[in-house]
N, C-alpha and C positions, 0 to 999 in steps of 0.2 A: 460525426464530430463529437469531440469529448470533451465537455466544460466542467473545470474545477474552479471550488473557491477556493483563491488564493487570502489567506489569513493577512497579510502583510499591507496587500493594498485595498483589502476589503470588495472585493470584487472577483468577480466569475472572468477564468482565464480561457482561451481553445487550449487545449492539449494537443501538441504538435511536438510526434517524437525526430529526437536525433538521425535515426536511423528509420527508413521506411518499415522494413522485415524486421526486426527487433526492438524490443524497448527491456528497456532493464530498468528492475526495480532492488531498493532497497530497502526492509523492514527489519526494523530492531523491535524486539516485542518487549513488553513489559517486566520490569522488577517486581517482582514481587516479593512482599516482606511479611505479611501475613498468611491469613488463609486464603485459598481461593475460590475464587466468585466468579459472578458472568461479567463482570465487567471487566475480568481481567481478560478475558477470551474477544473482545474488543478489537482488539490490533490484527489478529488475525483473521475475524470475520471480514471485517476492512478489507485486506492484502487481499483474498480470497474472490470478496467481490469487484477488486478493482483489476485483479487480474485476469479475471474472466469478463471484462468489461472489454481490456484492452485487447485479449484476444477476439472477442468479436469481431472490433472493426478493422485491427490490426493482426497481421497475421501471425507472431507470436512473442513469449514473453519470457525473460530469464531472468530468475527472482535468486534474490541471498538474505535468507535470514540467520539475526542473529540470537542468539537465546543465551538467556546468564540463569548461574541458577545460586542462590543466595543460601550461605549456611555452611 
């Protein structure tokens, strides 16, 4: 079982997907306007370790990211 906290109601949710066989996720990575740092590589540490979270217990996972690039 996969407990996230949910930001909104301040508390830890089960993670229970739509589809047994599948979970889809979506990640939009960060804008960046300067230089970059480790803190921009954040979003996809994240995705990475949550994808490989949910394949564990679930059998697999189909990711869309999106990337902007400024300038």
């Amino acid at each position: 079982m996969i407990r996230l906290y949910n930001t909104a109601s301040r508390h830890k949710d089960n993670f229970t997907p739509q589809n047994e066989k599948n979970v889809t996720m979506y990640c939009c990575g960060p804008t960046v306007y300067n230089f970059a740092h480790i803190g921009n590589l954040r979003t996809y540490i994240f995705e990475d370790l949550l994808s490989r979270t949910i394949r564990l217990h679930y059998c697999g996972t189909f990711g869309v990211r999106l990337r902007r690039r400024r300038g």
